[in-house]
N, C-alpha and C positions, 0 to 999 in steps of 0.2 A: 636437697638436690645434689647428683651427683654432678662435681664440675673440672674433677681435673680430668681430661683428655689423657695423660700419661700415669692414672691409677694402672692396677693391675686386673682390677672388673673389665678395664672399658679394655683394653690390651685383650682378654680373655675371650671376649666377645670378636673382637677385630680379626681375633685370629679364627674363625670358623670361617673364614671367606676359603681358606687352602682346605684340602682334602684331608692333608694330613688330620690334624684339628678335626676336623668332621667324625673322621674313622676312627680317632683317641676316643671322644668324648660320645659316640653317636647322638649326637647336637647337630643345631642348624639354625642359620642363619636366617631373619625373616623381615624383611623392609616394606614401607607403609601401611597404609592405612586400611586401603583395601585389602592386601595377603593379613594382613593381622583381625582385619574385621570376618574374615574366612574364616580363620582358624578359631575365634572365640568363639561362631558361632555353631562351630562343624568339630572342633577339639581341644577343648580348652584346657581339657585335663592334661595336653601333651606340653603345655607351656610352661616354660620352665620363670623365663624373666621376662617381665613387658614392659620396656622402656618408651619414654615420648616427652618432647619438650613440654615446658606449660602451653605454650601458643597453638599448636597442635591439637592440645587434649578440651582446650576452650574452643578449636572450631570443629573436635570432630566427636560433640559432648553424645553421640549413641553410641561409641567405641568407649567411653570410660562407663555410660552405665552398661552395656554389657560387660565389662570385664569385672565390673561391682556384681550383677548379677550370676558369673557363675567362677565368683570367690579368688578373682585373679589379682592379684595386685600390679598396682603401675607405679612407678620410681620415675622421678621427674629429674630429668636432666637437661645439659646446656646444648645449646645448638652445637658449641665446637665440642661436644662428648658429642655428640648421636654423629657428627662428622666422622670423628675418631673411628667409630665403630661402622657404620656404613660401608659396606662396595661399593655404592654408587656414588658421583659425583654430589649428587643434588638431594638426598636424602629427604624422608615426605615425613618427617617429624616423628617418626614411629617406628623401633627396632624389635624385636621379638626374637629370645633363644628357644626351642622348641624340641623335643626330642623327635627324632628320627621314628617314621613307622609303618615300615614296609611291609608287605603284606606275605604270606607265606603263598607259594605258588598249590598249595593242597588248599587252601582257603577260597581262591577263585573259585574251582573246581567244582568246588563242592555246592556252590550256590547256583550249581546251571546254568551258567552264562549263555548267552547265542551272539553277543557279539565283542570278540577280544581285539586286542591290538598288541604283535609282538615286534618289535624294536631290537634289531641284530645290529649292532655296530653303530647307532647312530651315536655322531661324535658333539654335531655343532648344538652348542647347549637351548640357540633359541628356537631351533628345527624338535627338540625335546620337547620343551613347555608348550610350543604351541601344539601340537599333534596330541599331550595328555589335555591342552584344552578343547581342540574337535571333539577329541574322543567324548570328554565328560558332555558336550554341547549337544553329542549326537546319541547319548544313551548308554555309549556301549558299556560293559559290564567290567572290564579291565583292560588295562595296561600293563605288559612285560616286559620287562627291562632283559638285555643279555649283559653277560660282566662285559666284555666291550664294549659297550654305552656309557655316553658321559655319566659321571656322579646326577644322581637325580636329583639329590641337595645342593647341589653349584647353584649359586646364587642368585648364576644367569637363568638359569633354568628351574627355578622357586619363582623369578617374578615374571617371566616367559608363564608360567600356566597361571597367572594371576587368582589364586586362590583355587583352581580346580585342581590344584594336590591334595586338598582335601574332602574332595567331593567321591572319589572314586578308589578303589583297590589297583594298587600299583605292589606289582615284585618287581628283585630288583636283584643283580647277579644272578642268576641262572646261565646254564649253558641252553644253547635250544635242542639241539637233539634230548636235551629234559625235559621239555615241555611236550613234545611231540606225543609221548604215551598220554598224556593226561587232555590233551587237544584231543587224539581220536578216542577214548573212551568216553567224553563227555560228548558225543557224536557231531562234531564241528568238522567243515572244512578244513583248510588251509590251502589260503590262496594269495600266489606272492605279487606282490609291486614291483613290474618289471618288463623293461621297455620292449624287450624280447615278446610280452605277452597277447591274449588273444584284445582287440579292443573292447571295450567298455562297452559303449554302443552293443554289440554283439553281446556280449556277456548279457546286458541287461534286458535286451529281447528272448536272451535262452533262458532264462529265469535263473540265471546260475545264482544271484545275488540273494535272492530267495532263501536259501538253506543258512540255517547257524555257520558264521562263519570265524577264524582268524586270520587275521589280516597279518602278512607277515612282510617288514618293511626295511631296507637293508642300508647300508651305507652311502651317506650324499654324494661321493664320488664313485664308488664304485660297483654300487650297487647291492648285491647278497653273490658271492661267492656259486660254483657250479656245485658243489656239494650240497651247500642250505638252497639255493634252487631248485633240486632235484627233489627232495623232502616234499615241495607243495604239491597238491593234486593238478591246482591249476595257476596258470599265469596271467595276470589281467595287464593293459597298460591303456596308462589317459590317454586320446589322440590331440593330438599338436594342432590345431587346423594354421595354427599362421606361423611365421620363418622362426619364430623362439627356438634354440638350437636344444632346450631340453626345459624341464618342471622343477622347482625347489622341491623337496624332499615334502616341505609340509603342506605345500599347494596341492600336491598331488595328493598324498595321505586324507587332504580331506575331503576331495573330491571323492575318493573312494570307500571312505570311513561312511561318509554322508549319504553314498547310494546304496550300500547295504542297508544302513536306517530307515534311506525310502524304501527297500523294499521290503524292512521284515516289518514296516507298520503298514505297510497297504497289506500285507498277508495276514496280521494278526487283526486287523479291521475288517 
């Protein structure tokens, strides 16, 4: 068992929480049970080390035989190690380093998507994880990161998409005027989040939702910029019906991620 907290493993590990450390090693940091039971069952080959207390591994005994089943080993350490190494306060028994593994933006592409999600500037890590967990919840085919987007391996935003990092094709740095050739040749909208736009309601009687589309979603405060606005064909926005003075970023995203899905399933049905 490993048990001194101030080895240089458990230091090595502690330190993937900062970017720096991420972008040296492209490693990642991965805490409990459930993101670690994702990832052995979704990519187990990306794992590099699988740490867990004894206590842990005796109540969460389908996470040690799957990681027996596809040839991972587990190293048993002390509560104050998995402390050591943990971002979070309260740590769930179970640390995972994992290599990073981004998807190339010609890889989407090529698999024909009809329904993408592209992310310009969003910064707040938990408005991240959850919007790549709608996405996976709701079908769609990928998630874009822009380099102005939080690190997608922040830690906050690994256990924000509770295992749906691994569920789906995500890139990650791109510019967006990059992605735009490769949007309209695989013959997708783009249609931006934004309050400026025509309502929902409306959209969803014109059957605008209808067509393959990319959702393109811009910064919590202030929006997508009049340059990347002008890029979309069209503008959609959630209406308000009560005083809330505006929508969280991922409240809205899934509101609108989720009626695209109603409607490319009632069309493909």
């Amino acid at each position: 068992m490993l048990d001194n907290p101030r080895a240089p493993r458990v230091k090595a590990v502690a330190k993937l929480a900062t970017r720096g450390a991420r972008s040296e090693t492209g490693l990642f940091l991965l805490e409990g049970p459930q993101a670690v039971a994702e990832a052995l069952a979704y990519r187990p080959q990306l794992i590099v080390e699988l740490y867990a207390t004894p206590t842990a591994l005796e109540r969460y005994q389908d996470i040690a035989a799957t990681a027996v089943d596809a040839g991972v080993d587990v190293e048993f350490v002390s509560e104050e190690v998995l402390a050591a190494m943990a971002d979070t306060v309260t740590p769930q028994g179970f640390i995972a380093v994992v290599h990073q593994f981004p998807t190339a933006l010609k890889d989407i592409f090529s698999e024909d998507p009809k329904l993408v999600v592209i992310l310009e500037e969003v910064r707040d890590p938990g408005n991240l994880g959850t919007i790549i967990r709608v996405a996976d919840a709701a079908g769609a085919d990928a998630v874009i990161l822009t380099g102005r987007s939080v690190d997608l391996y922040n830690p906050k935003v690994v256990r924000s998409t509770t295992g749906s990092l691994f569920h789906l094709p995500i890139t990650v740095d791109v510019e967006l005027e990059n992605v735009l050739p490769y949007v309209r040749e695989a013959g997708l909208q783009l249609l931006a989040a934004d309050i400026k736009g025509e309502d929902l309601v409306l959209a969803r009687t014109n059957g605008v939702l209808d067509a393959p589309t990319a959702w393109l979603f811009g910064n919590e405060a202030r929006g997508l910029s009049d340059e990347h606005f002008a890029l979309a064909e069209k503008a959609i926005t959630v209406p308000i019906y009560g005083d809330a003075e505006s929508m969280n970023l991922a409240t809205a995203a899934a509101v609108l991620i989720y009626e695209s899905a109603f409607a490319h399933n009632k069309v493909s049905n």
